[in-house]
C-alpha positions as CSV (number, residue, x, y, z in Angstrom):
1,X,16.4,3.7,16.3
2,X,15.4,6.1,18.7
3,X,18.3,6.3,21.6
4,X,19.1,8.8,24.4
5,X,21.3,8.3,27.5
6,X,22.5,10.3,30.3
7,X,21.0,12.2,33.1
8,X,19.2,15.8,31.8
9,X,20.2,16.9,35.2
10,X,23.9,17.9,33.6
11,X,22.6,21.4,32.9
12,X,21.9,21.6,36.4
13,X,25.3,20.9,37.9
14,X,26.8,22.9,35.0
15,X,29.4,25.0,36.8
16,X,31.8,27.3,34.3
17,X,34.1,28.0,36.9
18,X,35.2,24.8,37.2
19,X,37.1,25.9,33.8
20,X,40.2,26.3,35.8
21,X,42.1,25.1,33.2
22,X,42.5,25.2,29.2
23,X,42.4,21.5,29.1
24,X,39.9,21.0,31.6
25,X,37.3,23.5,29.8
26,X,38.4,21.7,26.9
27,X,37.1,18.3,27.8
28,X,34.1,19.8,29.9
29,X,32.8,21.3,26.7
30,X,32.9,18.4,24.4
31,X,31.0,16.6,26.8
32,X,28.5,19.5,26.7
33,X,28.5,19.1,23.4
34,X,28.1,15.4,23.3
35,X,25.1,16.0,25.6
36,X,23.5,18.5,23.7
37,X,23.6,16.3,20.4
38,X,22.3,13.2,22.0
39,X,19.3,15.7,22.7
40,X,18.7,16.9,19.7
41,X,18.7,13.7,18.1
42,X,16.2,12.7,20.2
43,X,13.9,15.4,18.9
44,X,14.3,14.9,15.7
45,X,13.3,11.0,15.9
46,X,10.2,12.5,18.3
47,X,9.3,14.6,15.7
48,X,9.9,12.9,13.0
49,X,7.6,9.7,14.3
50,X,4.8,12.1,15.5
51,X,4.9,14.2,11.7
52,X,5.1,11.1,9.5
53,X,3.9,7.8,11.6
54,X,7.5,6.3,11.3
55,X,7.1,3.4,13.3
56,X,9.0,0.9,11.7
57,X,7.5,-2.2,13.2
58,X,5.3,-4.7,10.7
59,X,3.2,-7.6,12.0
60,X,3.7,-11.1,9.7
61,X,0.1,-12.6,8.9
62,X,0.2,-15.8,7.1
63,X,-3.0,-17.8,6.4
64,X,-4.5,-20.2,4.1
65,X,-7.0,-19.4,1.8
66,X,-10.9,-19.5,3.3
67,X,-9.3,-18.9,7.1
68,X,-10.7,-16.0,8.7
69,X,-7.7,-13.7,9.8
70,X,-8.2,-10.9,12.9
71,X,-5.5,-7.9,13.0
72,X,-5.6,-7.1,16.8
73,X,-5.0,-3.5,17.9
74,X,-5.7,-1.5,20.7
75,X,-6.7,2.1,19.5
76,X,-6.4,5.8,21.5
77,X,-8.4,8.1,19.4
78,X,-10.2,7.6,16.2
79,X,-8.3,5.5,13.3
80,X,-8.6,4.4,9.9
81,X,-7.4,1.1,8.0
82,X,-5.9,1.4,4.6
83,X,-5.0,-1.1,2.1
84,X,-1.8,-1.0,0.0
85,X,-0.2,-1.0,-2.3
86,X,-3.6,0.5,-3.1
87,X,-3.7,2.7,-0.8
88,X,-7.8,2.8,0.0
89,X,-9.9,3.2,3.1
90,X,-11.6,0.5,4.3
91,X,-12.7,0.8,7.5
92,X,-12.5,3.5,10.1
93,X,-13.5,4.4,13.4
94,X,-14.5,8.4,14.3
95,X,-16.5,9.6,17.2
96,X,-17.0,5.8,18.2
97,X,-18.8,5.4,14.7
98,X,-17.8,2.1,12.8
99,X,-17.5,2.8,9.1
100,X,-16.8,-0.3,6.8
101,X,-16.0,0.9,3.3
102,X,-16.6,-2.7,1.7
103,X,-17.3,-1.9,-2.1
104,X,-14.1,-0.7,-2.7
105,X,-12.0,-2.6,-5.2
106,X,-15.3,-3.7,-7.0
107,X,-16.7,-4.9,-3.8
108,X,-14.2,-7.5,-3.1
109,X,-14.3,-6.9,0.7
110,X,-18.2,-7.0,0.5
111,X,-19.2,-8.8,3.5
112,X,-15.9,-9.6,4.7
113,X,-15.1,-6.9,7.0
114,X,-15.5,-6.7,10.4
115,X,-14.3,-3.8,13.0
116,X,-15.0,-3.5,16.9
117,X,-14.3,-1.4,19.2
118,X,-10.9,-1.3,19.7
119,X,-9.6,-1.0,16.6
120,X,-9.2,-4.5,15.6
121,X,-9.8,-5.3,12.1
122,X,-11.3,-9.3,11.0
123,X,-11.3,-10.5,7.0
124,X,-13.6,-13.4,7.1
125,X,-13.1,-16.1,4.3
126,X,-9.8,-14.7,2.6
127,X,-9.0,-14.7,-0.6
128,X,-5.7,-14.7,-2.4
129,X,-6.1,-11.0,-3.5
130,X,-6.1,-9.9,0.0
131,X,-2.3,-10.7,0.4
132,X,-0.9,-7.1,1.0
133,X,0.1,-4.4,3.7
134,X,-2.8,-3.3,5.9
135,X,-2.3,0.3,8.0
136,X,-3.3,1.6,11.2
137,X,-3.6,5.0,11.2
138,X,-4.5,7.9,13.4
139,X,-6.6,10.4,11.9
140,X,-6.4,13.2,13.9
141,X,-2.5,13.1,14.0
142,X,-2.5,11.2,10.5
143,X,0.7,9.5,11.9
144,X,1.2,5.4,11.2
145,X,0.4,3.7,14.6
146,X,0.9,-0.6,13.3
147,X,1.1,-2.2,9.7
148,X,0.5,-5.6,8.9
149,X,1.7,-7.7,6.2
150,X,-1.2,-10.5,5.2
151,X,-0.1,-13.2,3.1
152,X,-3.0,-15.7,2.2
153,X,-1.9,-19.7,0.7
154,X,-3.9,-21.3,-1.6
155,X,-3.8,-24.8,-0.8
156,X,-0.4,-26.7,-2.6
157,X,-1.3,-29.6,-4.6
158,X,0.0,-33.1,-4.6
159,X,3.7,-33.1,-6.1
160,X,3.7,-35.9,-8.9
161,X,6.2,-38.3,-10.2
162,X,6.9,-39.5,-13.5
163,X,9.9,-41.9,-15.1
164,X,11.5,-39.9,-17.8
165,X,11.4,-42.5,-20.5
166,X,13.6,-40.1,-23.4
167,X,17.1,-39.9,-22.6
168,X,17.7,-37.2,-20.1
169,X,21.0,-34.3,-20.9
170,X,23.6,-34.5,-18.5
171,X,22.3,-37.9,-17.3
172,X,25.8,-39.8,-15.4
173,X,25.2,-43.4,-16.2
174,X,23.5,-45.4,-18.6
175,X,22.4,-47.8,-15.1
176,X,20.5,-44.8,-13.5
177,X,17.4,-43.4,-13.9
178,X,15.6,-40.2,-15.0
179,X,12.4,-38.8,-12.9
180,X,10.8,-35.4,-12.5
181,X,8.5,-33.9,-10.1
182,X,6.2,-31.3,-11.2
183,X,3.5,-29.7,-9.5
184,X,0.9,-27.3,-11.4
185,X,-0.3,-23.9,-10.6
186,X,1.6,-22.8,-7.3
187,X,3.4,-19.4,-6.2
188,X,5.0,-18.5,-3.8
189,X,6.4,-21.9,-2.9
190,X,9.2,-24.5,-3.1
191,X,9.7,-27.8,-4.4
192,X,12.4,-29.8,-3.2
193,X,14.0,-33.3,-3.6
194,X,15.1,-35.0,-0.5
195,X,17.1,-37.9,0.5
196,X,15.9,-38.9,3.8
197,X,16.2,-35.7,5.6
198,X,19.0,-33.8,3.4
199,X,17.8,-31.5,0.5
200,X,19.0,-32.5,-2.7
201,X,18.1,-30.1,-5.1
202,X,15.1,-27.5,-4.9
203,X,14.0,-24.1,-6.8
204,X,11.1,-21.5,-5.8
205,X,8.7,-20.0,-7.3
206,X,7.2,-16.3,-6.4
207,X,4.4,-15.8,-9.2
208,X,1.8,-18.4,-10.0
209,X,3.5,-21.1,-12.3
210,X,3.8,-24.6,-13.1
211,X,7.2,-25.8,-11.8
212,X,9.0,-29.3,-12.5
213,X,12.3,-30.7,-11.1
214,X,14.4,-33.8,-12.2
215,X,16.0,-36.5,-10.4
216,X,18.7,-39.2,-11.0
217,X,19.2,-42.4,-9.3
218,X,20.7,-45.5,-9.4
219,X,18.6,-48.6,-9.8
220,X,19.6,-50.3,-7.0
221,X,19.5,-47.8,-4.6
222,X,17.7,-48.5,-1.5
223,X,17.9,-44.9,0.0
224,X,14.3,-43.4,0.8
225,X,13.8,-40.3,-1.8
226,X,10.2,-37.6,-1.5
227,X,9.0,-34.7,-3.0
228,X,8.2,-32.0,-1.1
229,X,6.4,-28.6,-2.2
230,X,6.4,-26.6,0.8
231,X,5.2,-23.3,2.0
232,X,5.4,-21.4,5.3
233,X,2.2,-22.8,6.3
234,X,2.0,-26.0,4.8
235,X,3.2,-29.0,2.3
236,X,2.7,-31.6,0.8
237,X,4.9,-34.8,-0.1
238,X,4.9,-37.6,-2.4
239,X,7.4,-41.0,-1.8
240,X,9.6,-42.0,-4.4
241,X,9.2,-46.3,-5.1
242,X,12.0,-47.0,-7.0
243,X,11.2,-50.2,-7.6
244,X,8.3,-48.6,-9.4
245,X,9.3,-45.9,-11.7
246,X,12.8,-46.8,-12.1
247,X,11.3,-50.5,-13.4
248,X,10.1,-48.9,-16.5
249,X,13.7,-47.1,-17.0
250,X,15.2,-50.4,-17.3
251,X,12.2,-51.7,-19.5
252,X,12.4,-49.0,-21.9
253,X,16.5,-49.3,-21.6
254,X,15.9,-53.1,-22.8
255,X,13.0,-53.4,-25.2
256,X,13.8,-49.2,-26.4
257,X,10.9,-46.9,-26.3
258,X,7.1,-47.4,-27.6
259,X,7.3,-48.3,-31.1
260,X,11.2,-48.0,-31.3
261,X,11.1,-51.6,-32.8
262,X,8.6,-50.3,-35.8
263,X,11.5,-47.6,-36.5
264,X,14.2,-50.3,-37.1
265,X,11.9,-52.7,-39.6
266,X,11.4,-49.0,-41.5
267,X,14.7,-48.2,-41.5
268,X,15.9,-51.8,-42.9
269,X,13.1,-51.8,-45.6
270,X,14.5,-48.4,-46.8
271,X,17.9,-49.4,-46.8
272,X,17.6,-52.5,-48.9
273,X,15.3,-50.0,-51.5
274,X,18.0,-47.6,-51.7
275,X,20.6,-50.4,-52.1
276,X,18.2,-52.0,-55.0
277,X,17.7,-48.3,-56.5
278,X,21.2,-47.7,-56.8
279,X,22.1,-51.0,-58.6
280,X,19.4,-50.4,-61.1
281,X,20.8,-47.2,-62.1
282,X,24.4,-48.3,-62.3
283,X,23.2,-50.8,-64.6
284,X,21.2,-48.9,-66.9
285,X,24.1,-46.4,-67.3
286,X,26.5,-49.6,-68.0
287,X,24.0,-50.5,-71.0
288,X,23.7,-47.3,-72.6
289,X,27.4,-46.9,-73.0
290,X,27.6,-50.3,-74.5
291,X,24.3,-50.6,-76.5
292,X,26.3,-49.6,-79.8
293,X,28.8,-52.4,-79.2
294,X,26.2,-55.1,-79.0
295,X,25.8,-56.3,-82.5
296,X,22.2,-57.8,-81.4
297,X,21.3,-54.3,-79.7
298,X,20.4,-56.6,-76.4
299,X,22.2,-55.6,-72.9
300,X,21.5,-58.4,-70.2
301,X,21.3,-56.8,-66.7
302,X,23.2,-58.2,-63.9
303,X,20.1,-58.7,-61.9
C-alpha cells in the first residue's frame, strides 16, 4: 500500500542552527530521517506501479452460462486485453483502431467479442471456458491498468433424493432412516442438508464431479429437511417428505429387502441337504466297519 504523510515543506523550514543542543540535533535529525524515508518509499511504490502495472485491484465477474458479460473501463491511451492464464491478446485498441483477435484458442472467442471505444470489453453468450483473469493493459507504458476475474456457472441441476434401502455404516438407530442426496455433473458448488434454516452437513466441490451426501432421521420426525446445491449465483432445492422415503425404510425394515425372503427358503433347503448328506456318510462308514461281523453280509441303514 502506497502511503506518505507530512508536509514536503520540512526542507524549507529546515534550520541547522537550531542544533543548539546535542539532544536537540539528536531528535531533529531522526525526524529528518523519518521524513526522508517516508519519501523514498514513496518512489519506490511510484516506480514500481509505473515499471510493472502493480495495481493490485481485481474486479469479481460472476455469470451464468449463455449471459452476455461487459468488462467496463475507461481507457487514457491505447490498450490491449489479454487472457490468462494463457496469456493471449484478444483485443486491443491503437491509434483509435479496434483490433479483435477472435481465432485465438481455436477460435473460441469467434464472434463473441466486442470492444468500443473506451476500452470496455463485452463476451456475448459465455461459455464455461471463458472463466479466467482478463487484463487491461497499457501499451505504450506496458503497465497493468485493471484485471478482472470472470467466473461463468453452468446451470446446477435438481438435487435428488433416494431411501437408502442397504443398511447404512455408522447408522444410530435401527428406528431411523437412511437417505442420500446426489446431484450429477457440478463444480464449483455446494450441496448441503438443512434443517429448516440450520446447515446440517454439506461438502463442495471445485472440479466437475458427481457428488452425494447422506442423511439420517427419525421416522417420526416432523421437522422440515431440503437439499440444497448452491452456487454464488444460484440454487436449487429439493424437500425432504418423510412420510415418503422414510415409508419404504420401515417396509424394507419389516418385510427385509427385495427378494430377501427367496434367500431364507435357499438357505433352509441347503441346510436340511447338508444335514441329510452328513447322516448318509456317517452311516455308510458304520457299515463298512461292521460288514465282516454280519454273518448274512447285510447292514440295515438307520434311515
Amino acid at each position: 500500500m502506497i502511503e506518505y504523510s507530512g508536509p514536503i515543506s520540512l526542507f524549507a523550514t529546515t534550520d541547522l542552527s537550531l542544533c543548539t543542543s546535542e539532544i536537540f540535533c539528536f531528535f531533529f535529525l531522526s525526524v529528518l530521517m523519518l521524513k526522508l524515508k517516508k519519501m523514498i518509499d514513496l518512489v519506490f511504490d511510484l516506480t514500481l506501479l509505473y515499471l510493472f502495472g502493480v495495481s493490485g485491484a481485481v474486479t469479481v465477474k460472476p455469470v451464468m452460462v449463455g449471459e452476455s458479460v461487459t468488462l467496463e473501463i475507461q481507457r487514457d491511451g491505447d490498450i490491449e486485453w489479454k487472457f490468462r492464464p494463457h496469456n493471449i491478446l484478444i483485443a486491443q485498441i491503437g491509434s483509435n483502431k479496434i483490433t479483435l483477435h477472435e481465432n485465438v484458442l481455436n477460435g473460441s472467442f469467434r464472434g463473441r467479442l466486442t470492444l468500443d471505444q473506451n476500452g470496455s470489453l463485452t463476451i456475448n453468450n459465455t461459455r464455461t471456458t471463458d472463466s479466467g483473469d482478463y487484463e487491461v493493459i497499457n501499451t505504450t507504458t506496458e503497465m497493468l491498468l485493471d484485471t478482472f476475474r470472470l467466473t461463468v456457472y453452468a446451470p446446477l441441476p435438481i438435487p435428488v433424493i433416494s431411501t437408502f434401502l442397504t443398511p447404512y455404516p455408522n447408522t444410530t438407530s435401527v428406528s431411523s432412516c437412511v437417505l442420500m442426496c446426489s446431484v450429477v455433473n457440478v463444480s464449483a458448488a455446494s450441496l448441503s442438508w438443512y434443517k429448516g434454516n440450520i446447515v446440517l452437513s454439506s461438502i463442495r466441490v471445485a472440479d466437475l464431479t458427481s457428488v452425494s451426501l447422506p442423511l439420517e432421521v427419525e421416522y417420526q420426525d416432523n421437522s422440515s429437511y431440503s437439499c440444497v446445491v448452491n452456487n454464488p449465483i444460484s440454487n436449487q432445492t429439493t424437500h425432504l417428505d418423510i412420510n415418503t422415503h422414510c415409508q419404504t425404510c420401515k417396509e424394507n425394515i419389516r418385510e427385509g429387502p427385495p427378494g430377501s425372503q427367496v434367500v431364507l427358503i435357499s438357505a433352509a433347503a441347503a441346510a436340511v441337504a447338508a444335514a441329510v448328506g452328513s447322516l448318509l456318510i456317517i452311516s455308510a462308514v458304520f457299515c463298512e466297519k461292521h460288514r465282516k461281523t454280519d454273518q448274512e453280509g447285510k447292514c440295515n441303514l438307520l434311515l
